[in-house]
C-alpha positions as CSV (number, residue, x, y, z in Angstrom):
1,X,-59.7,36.5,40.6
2,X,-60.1,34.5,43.3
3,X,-59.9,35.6,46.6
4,X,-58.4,33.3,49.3
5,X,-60.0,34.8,52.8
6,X,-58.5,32.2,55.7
7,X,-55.0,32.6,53.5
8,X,-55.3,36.0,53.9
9,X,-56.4,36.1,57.7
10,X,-53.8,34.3,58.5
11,X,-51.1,35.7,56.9
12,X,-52.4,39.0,58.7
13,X,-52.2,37.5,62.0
14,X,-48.9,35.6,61.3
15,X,-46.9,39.1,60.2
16,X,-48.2,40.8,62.9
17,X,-46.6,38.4,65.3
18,X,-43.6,38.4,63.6
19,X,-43.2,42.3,62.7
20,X,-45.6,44.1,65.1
21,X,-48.4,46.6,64.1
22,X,-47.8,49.0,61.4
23,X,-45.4,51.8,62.2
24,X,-44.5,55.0,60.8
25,X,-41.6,56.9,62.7
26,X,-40.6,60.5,62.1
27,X,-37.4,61.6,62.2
28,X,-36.3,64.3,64.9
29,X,-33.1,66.5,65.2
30,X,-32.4,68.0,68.5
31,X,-29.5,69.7,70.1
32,X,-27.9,67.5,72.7
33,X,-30.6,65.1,72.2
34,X,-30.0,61.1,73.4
35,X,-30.0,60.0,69.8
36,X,-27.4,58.8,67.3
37,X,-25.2,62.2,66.8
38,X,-25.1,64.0,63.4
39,X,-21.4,64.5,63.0
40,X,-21.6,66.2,59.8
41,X,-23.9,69.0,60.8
42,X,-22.6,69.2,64.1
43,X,-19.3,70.4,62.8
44,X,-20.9,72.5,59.8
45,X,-23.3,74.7,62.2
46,X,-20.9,74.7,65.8
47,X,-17.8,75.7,67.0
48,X,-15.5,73.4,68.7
49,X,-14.2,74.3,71.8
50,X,-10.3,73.4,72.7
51,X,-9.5,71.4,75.6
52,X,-6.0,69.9,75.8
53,X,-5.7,71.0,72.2
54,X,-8.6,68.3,71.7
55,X,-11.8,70.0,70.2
56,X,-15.3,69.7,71.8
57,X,-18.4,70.3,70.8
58,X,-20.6,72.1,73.3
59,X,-23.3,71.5,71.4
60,X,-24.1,68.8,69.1
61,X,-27.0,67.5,66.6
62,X,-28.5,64.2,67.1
63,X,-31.2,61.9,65.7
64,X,-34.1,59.8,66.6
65,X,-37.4,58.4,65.8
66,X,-40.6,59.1,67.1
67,X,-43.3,55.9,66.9
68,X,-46.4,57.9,66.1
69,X,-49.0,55.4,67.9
70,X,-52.0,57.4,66.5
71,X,-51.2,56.9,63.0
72,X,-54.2,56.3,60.9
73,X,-52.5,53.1,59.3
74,X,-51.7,51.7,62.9
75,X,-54.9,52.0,64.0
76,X,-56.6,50.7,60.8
77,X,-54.2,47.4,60.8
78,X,-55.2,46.9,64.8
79,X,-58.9,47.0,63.7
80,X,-58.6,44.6,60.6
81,X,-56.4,41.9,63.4
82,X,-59.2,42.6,66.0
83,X,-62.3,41.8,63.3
84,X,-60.1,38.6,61.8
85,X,-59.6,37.0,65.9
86,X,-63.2,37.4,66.3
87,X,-64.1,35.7,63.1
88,X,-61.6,32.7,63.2
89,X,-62.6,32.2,66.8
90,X,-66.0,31.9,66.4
91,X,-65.4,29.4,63.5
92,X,-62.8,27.4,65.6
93,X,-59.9,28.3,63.1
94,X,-57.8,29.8,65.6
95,X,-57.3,26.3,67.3
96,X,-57.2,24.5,64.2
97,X,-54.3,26.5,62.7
98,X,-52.4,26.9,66.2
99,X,-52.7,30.4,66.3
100,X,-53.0,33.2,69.1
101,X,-56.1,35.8,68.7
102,X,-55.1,39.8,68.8
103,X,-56.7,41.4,71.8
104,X,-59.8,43.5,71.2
105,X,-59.0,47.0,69.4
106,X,-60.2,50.1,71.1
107,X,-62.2,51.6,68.0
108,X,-64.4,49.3,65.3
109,X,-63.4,49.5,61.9
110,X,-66.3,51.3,60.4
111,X,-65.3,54.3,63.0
112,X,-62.1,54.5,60.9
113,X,-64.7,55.2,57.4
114,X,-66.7,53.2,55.2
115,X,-65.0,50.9,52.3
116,X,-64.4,53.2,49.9
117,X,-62.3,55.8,52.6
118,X,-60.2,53.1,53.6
119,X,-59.4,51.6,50.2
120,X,-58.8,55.4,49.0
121,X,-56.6,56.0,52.2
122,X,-54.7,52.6,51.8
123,X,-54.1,53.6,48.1
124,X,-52.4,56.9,49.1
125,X,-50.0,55.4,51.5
126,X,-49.1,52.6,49.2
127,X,-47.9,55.8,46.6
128,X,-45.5,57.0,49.3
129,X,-44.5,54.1,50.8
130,X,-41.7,52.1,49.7
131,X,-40.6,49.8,52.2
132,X,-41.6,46.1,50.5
133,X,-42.7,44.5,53.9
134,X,-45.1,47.5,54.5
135,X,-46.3,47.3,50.7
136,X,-47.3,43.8,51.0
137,X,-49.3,44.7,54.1
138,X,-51.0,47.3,52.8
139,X,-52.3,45.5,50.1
140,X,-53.3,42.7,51.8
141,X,-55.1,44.9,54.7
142,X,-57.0,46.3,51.1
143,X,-57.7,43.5,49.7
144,X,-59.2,41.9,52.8
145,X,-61.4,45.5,53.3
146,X,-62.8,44.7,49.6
147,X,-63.5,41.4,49.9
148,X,-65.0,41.4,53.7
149,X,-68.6,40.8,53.1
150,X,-68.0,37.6,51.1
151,X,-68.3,35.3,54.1
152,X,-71.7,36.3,54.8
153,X,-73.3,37.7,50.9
154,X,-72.1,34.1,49.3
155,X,-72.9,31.1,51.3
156,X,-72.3,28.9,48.2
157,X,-68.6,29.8,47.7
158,X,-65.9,27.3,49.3
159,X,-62.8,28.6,50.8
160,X,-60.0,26.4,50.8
161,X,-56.4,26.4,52.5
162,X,-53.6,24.1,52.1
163,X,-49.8,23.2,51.5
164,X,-48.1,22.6,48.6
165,X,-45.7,21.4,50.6
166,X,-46.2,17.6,50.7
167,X,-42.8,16.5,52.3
168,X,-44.5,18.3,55.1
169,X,-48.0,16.6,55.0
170,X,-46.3,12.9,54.4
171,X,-43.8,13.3,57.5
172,X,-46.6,14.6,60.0
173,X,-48.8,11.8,58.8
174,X,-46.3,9.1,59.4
175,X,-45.4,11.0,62.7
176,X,-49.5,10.7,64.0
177,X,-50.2,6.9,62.2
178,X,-47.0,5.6,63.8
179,X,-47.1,7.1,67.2
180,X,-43.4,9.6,67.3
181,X,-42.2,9.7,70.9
182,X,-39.6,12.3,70.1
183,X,-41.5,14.6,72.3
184,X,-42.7,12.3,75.4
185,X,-41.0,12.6,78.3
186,X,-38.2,10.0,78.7
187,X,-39.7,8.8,82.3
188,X,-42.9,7.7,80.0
189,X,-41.1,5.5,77.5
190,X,-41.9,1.7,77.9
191,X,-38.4,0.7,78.4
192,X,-36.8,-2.7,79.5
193,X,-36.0,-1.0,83.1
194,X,-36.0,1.9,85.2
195,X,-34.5,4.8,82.7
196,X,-31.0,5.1,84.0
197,X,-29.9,7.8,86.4
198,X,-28.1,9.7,84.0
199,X,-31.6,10.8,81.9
200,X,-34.0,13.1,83.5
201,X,-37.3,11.6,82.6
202,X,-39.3,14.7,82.7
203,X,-37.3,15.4,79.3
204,X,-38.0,14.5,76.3
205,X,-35.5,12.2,73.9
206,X,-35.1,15.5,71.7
207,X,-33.5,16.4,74.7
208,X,-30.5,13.9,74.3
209,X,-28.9,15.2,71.2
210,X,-25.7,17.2,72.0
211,X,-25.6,20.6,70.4
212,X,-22.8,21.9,68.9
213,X,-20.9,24.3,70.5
214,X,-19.2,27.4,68.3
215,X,-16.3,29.0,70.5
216,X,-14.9,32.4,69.6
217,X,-11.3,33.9,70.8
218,X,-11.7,37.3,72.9
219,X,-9.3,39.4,73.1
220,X,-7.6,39.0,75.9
221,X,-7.2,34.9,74.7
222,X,-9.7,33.7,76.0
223,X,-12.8,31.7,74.6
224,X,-16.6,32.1,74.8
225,X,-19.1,29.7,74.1
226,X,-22.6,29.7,71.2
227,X,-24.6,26.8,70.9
228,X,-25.8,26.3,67.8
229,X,-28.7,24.1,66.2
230,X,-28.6,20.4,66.1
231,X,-29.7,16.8,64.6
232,X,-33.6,16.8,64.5
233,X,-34.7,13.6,63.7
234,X,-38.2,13.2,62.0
235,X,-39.4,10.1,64.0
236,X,-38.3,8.1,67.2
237,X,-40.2,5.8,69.2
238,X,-39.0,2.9,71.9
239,X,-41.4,-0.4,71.1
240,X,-41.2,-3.7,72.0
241,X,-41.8,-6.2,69.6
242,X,-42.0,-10.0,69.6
243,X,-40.7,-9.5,73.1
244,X,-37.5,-7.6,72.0
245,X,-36.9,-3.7,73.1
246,X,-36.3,-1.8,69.7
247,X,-35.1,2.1,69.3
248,X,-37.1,3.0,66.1
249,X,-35.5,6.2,63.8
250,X,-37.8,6.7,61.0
251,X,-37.1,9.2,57.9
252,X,-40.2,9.7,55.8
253,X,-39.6,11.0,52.2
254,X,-42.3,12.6,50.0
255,X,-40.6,11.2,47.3
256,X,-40.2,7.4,45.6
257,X,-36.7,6.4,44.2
258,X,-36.5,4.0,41.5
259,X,-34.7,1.2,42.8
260,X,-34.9,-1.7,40.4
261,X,-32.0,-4.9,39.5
262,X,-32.4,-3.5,35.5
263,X,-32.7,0.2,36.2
264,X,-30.4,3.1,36.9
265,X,-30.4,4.3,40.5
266,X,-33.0,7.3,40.5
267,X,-34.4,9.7,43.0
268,X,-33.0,8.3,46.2
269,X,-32.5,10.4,49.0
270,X,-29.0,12.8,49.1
271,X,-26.2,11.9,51.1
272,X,-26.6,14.0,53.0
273,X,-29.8,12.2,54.0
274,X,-28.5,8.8,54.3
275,X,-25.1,10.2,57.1
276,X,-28.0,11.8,59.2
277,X,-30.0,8.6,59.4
278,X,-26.9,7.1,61.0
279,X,-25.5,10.2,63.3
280,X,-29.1,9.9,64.6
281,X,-28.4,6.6,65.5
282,X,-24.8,8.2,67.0
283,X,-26.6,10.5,69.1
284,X,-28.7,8.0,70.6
285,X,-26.0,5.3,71.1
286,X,-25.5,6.3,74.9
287,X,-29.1,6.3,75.6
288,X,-30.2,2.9,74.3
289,X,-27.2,1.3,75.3
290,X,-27.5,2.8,79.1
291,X,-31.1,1.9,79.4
292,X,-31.1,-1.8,77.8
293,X,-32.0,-1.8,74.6
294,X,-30.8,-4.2,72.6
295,X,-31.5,-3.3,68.9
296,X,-32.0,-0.4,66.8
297,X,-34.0,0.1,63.6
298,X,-33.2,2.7,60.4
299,X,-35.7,3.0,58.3
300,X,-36.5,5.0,55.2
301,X,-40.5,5.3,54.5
302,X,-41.4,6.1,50.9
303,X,-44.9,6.5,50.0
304,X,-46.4,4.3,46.9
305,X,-50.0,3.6,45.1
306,X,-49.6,0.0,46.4
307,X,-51.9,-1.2,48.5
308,X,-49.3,-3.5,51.0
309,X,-46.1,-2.8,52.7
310,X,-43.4,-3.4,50.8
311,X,-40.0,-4.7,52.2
312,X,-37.5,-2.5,49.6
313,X,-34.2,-3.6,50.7
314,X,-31.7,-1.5,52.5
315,X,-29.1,1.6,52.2
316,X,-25.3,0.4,53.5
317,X,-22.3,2.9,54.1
318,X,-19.6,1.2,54.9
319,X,-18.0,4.0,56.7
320,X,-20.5,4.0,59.4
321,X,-21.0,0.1,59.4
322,X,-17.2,0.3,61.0
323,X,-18.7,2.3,63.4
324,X,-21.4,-0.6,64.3
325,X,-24.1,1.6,63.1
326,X,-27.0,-0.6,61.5
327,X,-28.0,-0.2,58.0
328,X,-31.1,1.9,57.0
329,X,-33.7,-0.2,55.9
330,X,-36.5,0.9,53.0
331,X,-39.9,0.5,53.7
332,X,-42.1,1.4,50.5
333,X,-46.3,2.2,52.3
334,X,-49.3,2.1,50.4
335,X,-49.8,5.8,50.7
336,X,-54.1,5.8,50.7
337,X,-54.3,3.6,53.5
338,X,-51.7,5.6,55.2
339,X,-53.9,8.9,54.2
340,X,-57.4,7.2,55.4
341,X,-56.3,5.8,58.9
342,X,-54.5,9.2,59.7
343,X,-58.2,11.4,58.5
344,X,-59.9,8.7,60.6
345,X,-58.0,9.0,63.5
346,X,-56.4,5.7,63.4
347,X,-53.1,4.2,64.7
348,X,-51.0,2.1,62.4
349,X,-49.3,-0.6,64.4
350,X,-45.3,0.2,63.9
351,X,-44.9,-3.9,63.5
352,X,-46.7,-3.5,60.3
353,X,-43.1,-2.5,59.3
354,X,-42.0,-5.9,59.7
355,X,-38.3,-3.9,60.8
């Protein structure tokens, strides 16, 4: 069996940020306590007292959990984080993966028993424990214990880590290659003029997007507010080419369609895909028309084992041409240049495009 170690690491540092450090709480009944009260055995093992010919309960049961912070598990998971920080910092993984170090533990791990202890211990808990969050973390605290020397006994073995994921990997390589200004503040844009008055350039054009707002009846009639999640475009970018200001919304999709005069229509992106392209364009229609900019570009990027750009034609909804909304163009890219000039660090000039 093969025996991923940076998967592992990092899944142990990722669960601990998302659920904490192992926990095991005990349960505690008190009289009169400050805890969730215990109805049941509260009427079964008191007497009620009348008042108003209402009954109360002088005394009454309740519940709550203790954290027991000295529990052998607890401390054993805050040793293994400590050890993987160390090691991923020293190799520069921490930074590579984006991903925040646990602080030093107070004991070592050998002070908690050798390899065979903790395996043995870890094996006992996973026998009583049935919560499938904690199971999972058991095991994988075990299975890194067995497997910690291999770093160090086998310098031949290679340890890989990666996505299978590629709709992931092709968007963030058109994102890098093709310069994405979603994130740069509007005040840093190259735009025709001064941005207008009613943008605040230390903000970003994520920023312009409208959210949309959920609002709930109270009781007494009247209305609160939730803001829910909105549009988030994969790409945008403000470029001037051949002298003209253009507002650039670029989709990138993993996938190629078949989209040939003798074929059937294959693999194309949903339409649910195709009414974003142009609300993005919506949602931005206020901006680029308040700061100058005089055309706007769609654009669909499919990757291909081509070695050119390929103009493949466009996508038109007549519902949202009504609207003035431009159709989305498709741009077919030879995917291994793509893949070389983003591993060499190398721009791709967006005109390439020919939008």
């Amino acid at each position: 069996t093969t025996f991923n170690r940076i998967a592992v690491m990092i899944f142990l540092l990722r669960d601990y940020y998302d659920y904490g450090l192992y926990s095991d709480s005990r349960e505690v009944i008190e009289e009169n306590g400050r805890g969730e009260i215990l109805w049941d055995k509260t009427i079964n093992n008191t007497y009620a007292v009348l008042n108003d010919d209402e009954p109360c309960y002088p005394c009454l049961y309740t519940r709550h959990h203790i954290l027991d912070e000295q529990n052998f598990f607890r401390r054993l998971h805050a040793c293994v984080l400590s050890r993987i920080s160390i090691e991923m910092e020293e190799a520069g993984l921490l930074e590579l993966f984006d991903i925040t170090g646990v602080p030093q533990a107070e004991e070592e791990l050998e002070d908690l028993g050798d390899e065979d202890y903790l395996i043995y211990r870890l094996e006992q808990e996973l026998d009583v424990q049935f919560n499938t969050r904690k199971q999972v973390l058991l095991r994988t605290i075990s299975s890194y214990i067995a497997n910690k020397q291999i770093a160090t006994d086998d310098y031949e073995s290679i340890c890989l880590f990666g996505t299978t994921s590629f709709h992931s990997v092709w968007e963030n390589i058109c994102n890098a290659v093709f310069e994405d200004q979603r994130a740069t503040p509007m005040g840093a844009l190259q735009l025709p003029g001064n941005l207008s008055q009613n943008y605040d350039g230390s903000k970003s054009l994520e920023s312009v997007i409208a959210h949309p707002i959920w609002h709930g009846k109270k009781d007494d009639g009247t209305y609160f507010a939730k803001k829910a999640k909105t549009l988030n475009p994969d790409f945008l970018a403000v470029r001037k080419i051949d002298g003209e200001y253009k507002f650039i919304i670029l989709d990138a999709k993993y996938y190629t369609p078949q989209l040939a005069e003798n074929k059937k229509l294959t693999g194309q992106p949903e339409l649910e895909s195709i009414t974003k392209q142009y609300l993005y364009e919506l949602a931005y229609r206020d901006f680029i028309e308040s700061n100058g900019i005089k055309s706007v570009v769609n654009c669909f990027l499919f990757p291909t084992e081509e070695d050119f750009v390929r103009d493949g034609g466009y996508v038109e909804f007549s519902i949202f041409a009504r609207a003035k909304l431009q159709n989305i163009a498709i741009r077919f890219l030879p995917a291994k240049k793509v893949f070389d000039d983003y591993l060499a660090g190398r721009k791709i000039d967006i005109e390439i495009l020919n939008l």
